[in-house]
N, C-alpha and C positions, 0 to 999 in steps of 0.2 A: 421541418424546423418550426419550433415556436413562436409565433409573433403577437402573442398576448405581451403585453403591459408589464415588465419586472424590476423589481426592486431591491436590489443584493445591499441587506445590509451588513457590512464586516464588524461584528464585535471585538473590537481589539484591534483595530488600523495601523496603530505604531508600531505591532510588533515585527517581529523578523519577518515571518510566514505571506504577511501580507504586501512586505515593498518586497522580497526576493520572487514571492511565486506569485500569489495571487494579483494584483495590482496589474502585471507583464503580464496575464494571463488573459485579463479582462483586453489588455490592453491591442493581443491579436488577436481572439475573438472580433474583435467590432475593427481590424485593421482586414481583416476576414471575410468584411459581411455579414459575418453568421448569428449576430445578435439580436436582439428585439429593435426594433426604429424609439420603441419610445423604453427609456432603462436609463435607471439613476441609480447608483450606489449613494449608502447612506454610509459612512465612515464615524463608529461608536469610540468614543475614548473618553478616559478618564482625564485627559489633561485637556488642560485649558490654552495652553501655547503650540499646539501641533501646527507645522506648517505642511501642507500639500506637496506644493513642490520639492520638499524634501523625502518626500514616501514616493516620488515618482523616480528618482534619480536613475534607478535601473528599469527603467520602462521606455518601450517606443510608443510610438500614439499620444505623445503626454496631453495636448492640445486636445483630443476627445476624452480623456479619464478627469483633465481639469472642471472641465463642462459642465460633465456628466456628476462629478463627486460632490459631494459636500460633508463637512464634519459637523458630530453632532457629541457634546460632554454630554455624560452622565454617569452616576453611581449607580453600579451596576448591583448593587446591596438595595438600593432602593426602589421600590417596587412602585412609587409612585413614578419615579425616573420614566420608567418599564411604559407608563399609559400616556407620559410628556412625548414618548419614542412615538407611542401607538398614532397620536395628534401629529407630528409630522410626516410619517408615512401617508394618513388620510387625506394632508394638505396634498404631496405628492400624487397619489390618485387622482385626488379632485383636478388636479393641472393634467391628466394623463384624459383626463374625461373617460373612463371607463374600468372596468374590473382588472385589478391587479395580481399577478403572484410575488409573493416575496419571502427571499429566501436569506435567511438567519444563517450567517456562515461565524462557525465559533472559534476566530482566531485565538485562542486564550490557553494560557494553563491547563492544564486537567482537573486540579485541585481546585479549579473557578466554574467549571465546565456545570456541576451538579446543581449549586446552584444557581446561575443564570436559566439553566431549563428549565427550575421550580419557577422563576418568576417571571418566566414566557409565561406559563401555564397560568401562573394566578391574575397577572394583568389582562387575563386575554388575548393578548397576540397572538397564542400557538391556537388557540381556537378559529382561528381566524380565516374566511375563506383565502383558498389557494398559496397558504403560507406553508413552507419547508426549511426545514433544519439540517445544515450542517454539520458533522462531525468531525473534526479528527482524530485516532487514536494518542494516546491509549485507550482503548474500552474497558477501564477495569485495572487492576495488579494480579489478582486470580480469581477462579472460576466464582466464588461467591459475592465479591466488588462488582462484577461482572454482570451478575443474577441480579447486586440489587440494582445495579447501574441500571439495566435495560427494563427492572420494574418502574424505576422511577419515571422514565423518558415515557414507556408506554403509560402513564398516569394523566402525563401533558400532550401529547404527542400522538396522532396514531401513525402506524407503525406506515403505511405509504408516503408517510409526509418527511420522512427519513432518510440521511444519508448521510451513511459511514464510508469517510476516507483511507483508501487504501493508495497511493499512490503508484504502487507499481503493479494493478490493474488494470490501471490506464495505459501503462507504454506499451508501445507501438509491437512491439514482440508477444509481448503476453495478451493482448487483444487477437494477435493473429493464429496464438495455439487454434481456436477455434476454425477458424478459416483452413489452418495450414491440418488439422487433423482429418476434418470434415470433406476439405477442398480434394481432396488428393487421393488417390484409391490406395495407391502403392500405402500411405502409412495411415489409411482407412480402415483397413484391412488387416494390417499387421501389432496393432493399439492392444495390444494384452498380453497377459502371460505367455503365452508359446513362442512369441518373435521374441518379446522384452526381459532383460534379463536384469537389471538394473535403473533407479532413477536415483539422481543426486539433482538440488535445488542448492545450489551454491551462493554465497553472497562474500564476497571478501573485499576488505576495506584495508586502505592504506594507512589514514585516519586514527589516532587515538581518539581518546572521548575529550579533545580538545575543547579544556574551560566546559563540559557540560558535568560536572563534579556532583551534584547534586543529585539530576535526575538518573544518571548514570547509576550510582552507588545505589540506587532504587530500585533501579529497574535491571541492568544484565541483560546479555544477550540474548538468553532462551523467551526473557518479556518483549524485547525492544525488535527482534526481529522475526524469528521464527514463530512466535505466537503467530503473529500479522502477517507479513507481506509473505515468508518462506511456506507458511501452512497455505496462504491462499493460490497461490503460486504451485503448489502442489497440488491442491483443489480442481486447477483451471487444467491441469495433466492429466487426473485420474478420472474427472469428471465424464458422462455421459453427453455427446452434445445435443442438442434441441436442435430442429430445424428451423432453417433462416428464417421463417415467418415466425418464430415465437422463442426470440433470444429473451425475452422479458422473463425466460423459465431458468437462466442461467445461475441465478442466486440460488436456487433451490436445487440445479445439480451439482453444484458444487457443496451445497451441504449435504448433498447424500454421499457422496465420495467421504468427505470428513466424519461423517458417522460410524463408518467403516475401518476407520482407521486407531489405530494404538501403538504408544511406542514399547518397545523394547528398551527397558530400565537399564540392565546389565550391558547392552552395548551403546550407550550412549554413553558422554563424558562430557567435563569442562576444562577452560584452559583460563587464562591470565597472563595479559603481556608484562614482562619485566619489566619494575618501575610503575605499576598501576600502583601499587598501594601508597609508595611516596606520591603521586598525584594526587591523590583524592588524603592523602595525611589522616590515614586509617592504617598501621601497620597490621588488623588484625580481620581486615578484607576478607570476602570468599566470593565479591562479586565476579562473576564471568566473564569476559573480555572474548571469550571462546565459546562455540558448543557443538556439538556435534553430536543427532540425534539418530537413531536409525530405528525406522515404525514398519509394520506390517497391515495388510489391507484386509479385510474378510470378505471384499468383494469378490464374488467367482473369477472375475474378469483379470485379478491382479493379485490374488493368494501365491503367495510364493516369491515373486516379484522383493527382490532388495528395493528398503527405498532410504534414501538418506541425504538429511538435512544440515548444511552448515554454514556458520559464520562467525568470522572475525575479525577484531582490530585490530590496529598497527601490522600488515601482515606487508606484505612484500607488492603484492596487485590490487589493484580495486577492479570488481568486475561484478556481474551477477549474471549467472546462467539456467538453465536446465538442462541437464546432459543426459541422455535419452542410451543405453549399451543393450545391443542387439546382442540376441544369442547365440553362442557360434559353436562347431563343430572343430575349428583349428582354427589356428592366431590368424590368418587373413582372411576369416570370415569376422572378423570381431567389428562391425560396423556402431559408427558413435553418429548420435542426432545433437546438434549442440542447436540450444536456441539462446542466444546472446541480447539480453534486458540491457546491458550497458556494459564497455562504453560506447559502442560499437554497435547499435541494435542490429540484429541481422539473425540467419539461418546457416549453421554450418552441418556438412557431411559426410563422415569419410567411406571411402571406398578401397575398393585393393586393385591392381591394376598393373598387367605385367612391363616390366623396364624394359624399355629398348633396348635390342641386343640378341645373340644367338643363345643365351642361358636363357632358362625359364625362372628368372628372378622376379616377387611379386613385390611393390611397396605401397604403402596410402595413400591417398593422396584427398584432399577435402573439396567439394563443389559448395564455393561461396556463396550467399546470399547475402548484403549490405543492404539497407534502405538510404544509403546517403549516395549509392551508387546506382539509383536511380530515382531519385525523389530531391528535390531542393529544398525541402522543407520539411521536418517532425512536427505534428501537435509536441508539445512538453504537457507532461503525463495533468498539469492541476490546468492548464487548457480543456483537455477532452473531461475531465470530471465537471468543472463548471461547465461545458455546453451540455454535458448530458442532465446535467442537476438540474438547467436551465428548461430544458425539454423533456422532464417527468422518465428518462431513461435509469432506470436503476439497474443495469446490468452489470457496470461497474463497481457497484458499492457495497458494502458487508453488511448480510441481514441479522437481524436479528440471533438469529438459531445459526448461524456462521459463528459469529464473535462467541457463542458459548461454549460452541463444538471444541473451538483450536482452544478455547481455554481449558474445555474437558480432559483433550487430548495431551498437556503438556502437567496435569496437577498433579500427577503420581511423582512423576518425575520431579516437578520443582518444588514438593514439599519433601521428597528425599533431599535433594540437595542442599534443602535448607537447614536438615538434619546431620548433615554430613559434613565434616571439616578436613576431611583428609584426604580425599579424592581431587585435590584442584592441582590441575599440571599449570609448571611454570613455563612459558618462551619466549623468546626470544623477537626484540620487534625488529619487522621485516623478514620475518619466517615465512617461508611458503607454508601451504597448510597442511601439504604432504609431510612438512617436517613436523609440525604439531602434533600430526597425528599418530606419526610414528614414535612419538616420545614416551 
């Protein structure tokens, strides 16, 4: 663990992002121990009346984030603003008596996102020793937003001083693919075409696009989710694992699995819950509420292999899995690996298993794995990203040549659909997705 000297300054403090996740986040960190002894958060806002205490409301530890915070205005268009920033951070060292790292977390917009990194760059801040940059997605709209996106960051920015948020990288299940692939002979051994006969990366929400009208109509499903967290998530499946002494390699197999990959155009589809288009008061909408893609790998390892990705709103459950179907000779060989991101994080299994009784009757039955049933406590997934951001771990985060890859791999597809008006299924909210699908 770290214990150099840090400086988390949040650009954008008032907004959601930072009193729902980030703020709680700092706040069991250092409830934790796991912090630096000396660490200040610097709190960027445009406004001039922000009160503290009000951004802590959903925090424990409030009595250490009071402390430890301080706000600071400025125009974040002005680039002299940028070097008034630079002089308090310096004062901050100078009280720390020694070499600092500080790290730029970009709570903002996207649409703000471009240029506040041009005027890191030009004030000198991103130059700066042991400074790092936060991101959250979106990376882009598509693959060429994308290209220039990631030229402009590499202009100011070199690329280790970087870190792309993915949040469901971090939880608690999808960090353990690795452990749980690697750890374990039985499905060490069995990780490929000849055992696997199927993968689904599921994400289903109960949720409409409650009041987000805007970014919604924008963006759509196949942007907002499968581009990011369902591609990467498939990444951390197909991927090759590195050995424990050199996870620092994980970025990079996960973009080799993603390089391998392409969808299949003709079986993929979109959907739309009824009533989206009076939402967003566009009767002439094709935005997706739905998707459902289904890709093939060119990897030796997993040519052949179904693999298929979906999600949607307003549906009946919220949940997000990986569902893992073994090859089978006859239905009670038909074994399922379910690995459960939420809500539930856990490991499930099913097996067959003959019924008590003088018949030879067989039925499933699942061996559960919960982490709340033996753990008192989860990291919450934007915890384990700030201690890892915190401690130069980038295993977690989207490299460069990741975020192009899932954009490569979705452009056929989302510049057909943006050519197409007549392919979009209507459903019904609180549908399962089996019924979606079947529609």
């Amino acid at each position: 663990m770290i214990s150099k000297p840090t400086i988390l300054i949040i650009i954008g403090i008032s907004g959601d992002l930072s009193k729902r996740k980030l703020l709680p986040a700092i706040g069991q960190i250092a409830e934790s121990g796991k912090i630096p002894e000396q660490f200040k958060i610097i709190g960027v806002t445009r406004q001039s009346d922000i009160n503290l205490n009000d951004l802590l409301q959903s925090t424990t530890n409030k009595e250490y984030l009071r402390s430890s915070t301080e706000m600071f205005q400025m125009d974040l268009n002005n680039v002299e603003d940028y070097k008034k920033l630079g002089s308090r951070i310096e004062a901050t060292e100078k009280d720390f008596g020694s070499s600092t790292q500080c790290l730029f977390y970009l709570s903002v917009p996207p649409t703000t996102s471009k240029s506040i990194i041009g005027l890191l760059g030009e004030s000198g801040l991103a130059s700066k020793e042991g400074v790092k940059l936060l991101l959250e997605k979106p990376f882009g709209v598509d693959l060429e937003s994308a290209k220039s996106l990631v030229d402009h960051i590499d202009r100011c920015f070199k690329k280790e001083q970087v870190y792309r948020i993915d949040h469901y990288l971090a939880k608690e299940t999808a960090q353990n693919i690795i452990v749980f692939r690697g750890g374990n002979s039985l499905f060490k051994r069995t990780w490929n075409k000849d055992f696997i006969e199927k993968i689904e990366v599921v994400v289903s929400e109960k949720l409409g696009i409650e009041g987000r009208v805007n970014f919604y109509e924008q963006t759509g499903a196949l942007r907002d989710l499968i581009q990011s967290h369902l591609l990467q998530l498939l990444a951390l499946t197909l991927m090759d694992i590195p050995d424990e002494e050199h996870l620092e390699l994980v970025p990079q197999e996960r973009y080799e699995s993603l390089r391998q990959l392409k969808v299949k155009e003709n079986e993929s589809f979109r959907g739309q819950y009824d009533g989206y288009k009076k939402e967003v008061d566009n009767p002439q909408s094709m935005t997706e509420t739905f998707a459902s893609i289904n890709l093939e790998s060119n990897d030796p390892k997993w040519q052949g292999v179904e693999i298929n990705l979906k999600t949607g709103k307003a549906l009946h459950d919220k949940y997000t899995e990986i569902r893992i179907l073994y090859r089978k000779g006859h239905d009670h060989e038909s074994n399922e690996l379910l690995l459960r991101l939420q809500p539930d994080e856990g490991i499930s299994f099913s097996v067959w298993a003959k019924r008590p009784g003088y018949e030879h009757q067989v039925s499933r039955h699942a061996l559960n794995f919960s982490f709340k049933d033996h753990y008192s406590a989860l990291p919450e997934a934007y915890e384990q990203l700030l201690f890892n951001a915190i401690n130069g771990d980038h295993s977690l985060f989207s490299s460069n040549e990741e975020v192009l890859e899932t954009w490569r791999i979705i452009d056929s597809l989302q510049k057909a659909w943006a050519q197409n008006k007549d392919d979009l299924i209507i459903y019904e909210k609180g549908s399962i997705i089996e019924e979606v699908i079947n529609k």
